[in-house]
VOGU-3710 file (C-alpha; in Angstrom, 3 decimals, decimal comma):
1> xxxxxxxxxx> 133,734/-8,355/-37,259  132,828/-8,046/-40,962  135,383/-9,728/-43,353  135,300/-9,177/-47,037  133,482/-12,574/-47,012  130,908/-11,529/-45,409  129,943/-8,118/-47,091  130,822/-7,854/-50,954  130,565/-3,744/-50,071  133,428/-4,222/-47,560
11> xxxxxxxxxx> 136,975/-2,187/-48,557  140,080/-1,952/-46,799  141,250/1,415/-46,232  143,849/3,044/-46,352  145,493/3,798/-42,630  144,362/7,781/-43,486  141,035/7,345/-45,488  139,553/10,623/-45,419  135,523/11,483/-45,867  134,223/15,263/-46,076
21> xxxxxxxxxx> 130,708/15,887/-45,214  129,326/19,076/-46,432  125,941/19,676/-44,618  124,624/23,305/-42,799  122,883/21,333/-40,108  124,874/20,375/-37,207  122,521/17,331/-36,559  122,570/16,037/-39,492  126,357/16,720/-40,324  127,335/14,700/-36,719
31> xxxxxxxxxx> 125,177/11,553/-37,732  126,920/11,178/-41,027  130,007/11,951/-39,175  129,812/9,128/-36,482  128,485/6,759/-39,140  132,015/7,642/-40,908  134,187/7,347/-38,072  132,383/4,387/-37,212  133,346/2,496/-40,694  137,379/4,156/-39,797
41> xxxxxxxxxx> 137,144/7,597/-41,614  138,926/10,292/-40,738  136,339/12,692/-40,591  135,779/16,828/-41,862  132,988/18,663/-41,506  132,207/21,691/-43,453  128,922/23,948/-43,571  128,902/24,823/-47,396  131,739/23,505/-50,047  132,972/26,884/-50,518
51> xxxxxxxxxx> 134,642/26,898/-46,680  136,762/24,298/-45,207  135,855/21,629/-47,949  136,980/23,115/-50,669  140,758/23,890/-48,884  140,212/19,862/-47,921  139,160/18,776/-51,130  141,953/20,526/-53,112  144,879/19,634/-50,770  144,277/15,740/-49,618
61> xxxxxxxxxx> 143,635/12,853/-50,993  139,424/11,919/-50,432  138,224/8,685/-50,191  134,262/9,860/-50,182  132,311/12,964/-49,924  128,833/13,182/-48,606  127,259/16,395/-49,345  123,811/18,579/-49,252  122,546/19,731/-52,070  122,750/22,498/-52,782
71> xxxxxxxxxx> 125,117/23,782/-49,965  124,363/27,138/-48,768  126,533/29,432/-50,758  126,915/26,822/-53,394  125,734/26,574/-56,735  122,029/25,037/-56,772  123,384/22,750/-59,567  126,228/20,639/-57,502  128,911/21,778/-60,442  131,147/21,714/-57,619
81> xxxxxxxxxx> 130,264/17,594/-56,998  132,119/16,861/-60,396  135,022/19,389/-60,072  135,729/17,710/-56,585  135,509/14,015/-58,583  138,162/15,376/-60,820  140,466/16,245/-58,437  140,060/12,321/-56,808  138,661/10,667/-59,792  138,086/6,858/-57,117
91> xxxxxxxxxx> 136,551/9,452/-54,630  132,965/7,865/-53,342  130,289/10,438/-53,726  126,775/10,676/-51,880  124,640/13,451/-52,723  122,294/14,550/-49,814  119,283/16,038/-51,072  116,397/17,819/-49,078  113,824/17,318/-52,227  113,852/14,039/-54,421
101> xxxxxxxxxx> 113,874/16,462/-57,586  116,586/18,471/-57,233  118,492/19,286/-59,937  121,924/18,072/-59,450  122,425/17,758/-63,681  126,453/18,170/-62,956  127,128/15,900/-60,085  129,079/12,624/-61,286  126,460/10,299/-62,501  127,979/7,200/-59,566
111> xxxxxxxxxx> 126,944/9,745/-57,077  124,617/8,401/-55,433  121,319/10,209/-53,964  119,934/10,199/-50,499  116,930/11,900/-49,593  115,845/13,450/-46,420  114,551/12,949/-43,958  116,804/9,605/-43,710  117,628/6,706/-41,012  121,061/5,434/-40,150
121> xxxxxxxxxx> 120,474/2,392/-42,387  119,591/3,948/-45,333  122,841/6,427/-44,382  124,605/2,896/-44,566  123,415/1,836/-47,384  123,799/4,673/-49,403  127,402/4,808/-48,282  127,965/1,209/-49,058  126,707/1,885/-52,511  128,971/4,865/-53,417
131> xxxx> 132,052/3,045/-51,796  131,453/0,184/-54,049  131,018/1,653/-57,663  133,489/4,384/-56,981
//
């Protein structure tokens, strides 16, 4: 079991922590959604930020948001990255990004950026990161 000893990334959270991942693949969106449950999220998936995340996003409390960019039916920017960091100004943010130069000008500058094609280590790591400057 990992203590905080062992891993200066590790948190405790909270009995509800919640994650959103925003991705229009269902592969994709299931990986980073067992590699969340995995680390005790609770767990919503949503195809584009204007469906089910937003509703999420505006009503609960968010411990970290993974999400493509853009987001079908999104702005190409990710404007909607630092709205979503306003409402839950601790909230952990990976950005998900299909091409390394992607303008993503308005996403908070701790998101963090992970570009596919990715493994599940570099999912971790990028995960680990955002957790731990958020």
């Amino acid at each position: 079991m990992t203590t905080p000893d062992d891993n200066p990334t590790f948190r405790t959270l909270p009995a509800s922590a919640l994650a959103v991942v925003i991705e229009p693949r269902p592969t994709v969106a299931d990986t980073v959604a067992d590699c969340l449950r995995s680390r005790g999220y609770d767990v919503r998936v949503a195809s584009s930020h204007s469906g089910a995340a937003a509703s999420v996003i505006e009503r609960e409390p968010v411990h970290i948001l993974i999400a493509a960019v853009p987001a079908p039916g999104d702005d190409r920017s990710g404007a909607y990255l630092a709205r979503a960091r306003a409402t839950h100004p601790g909230m952990a943010i990976v950005i998900m990004l299909s091409d390394p130069d992607e303008p993503a000008e308005n996403a908070p500058l701790t998101a963090i950026r992970l570009v596919k094609p990715f493994d599940k280590a570099a999912l971790a790591r990028s995960i680990d990161a955002a957790c731990a400057i958020a």
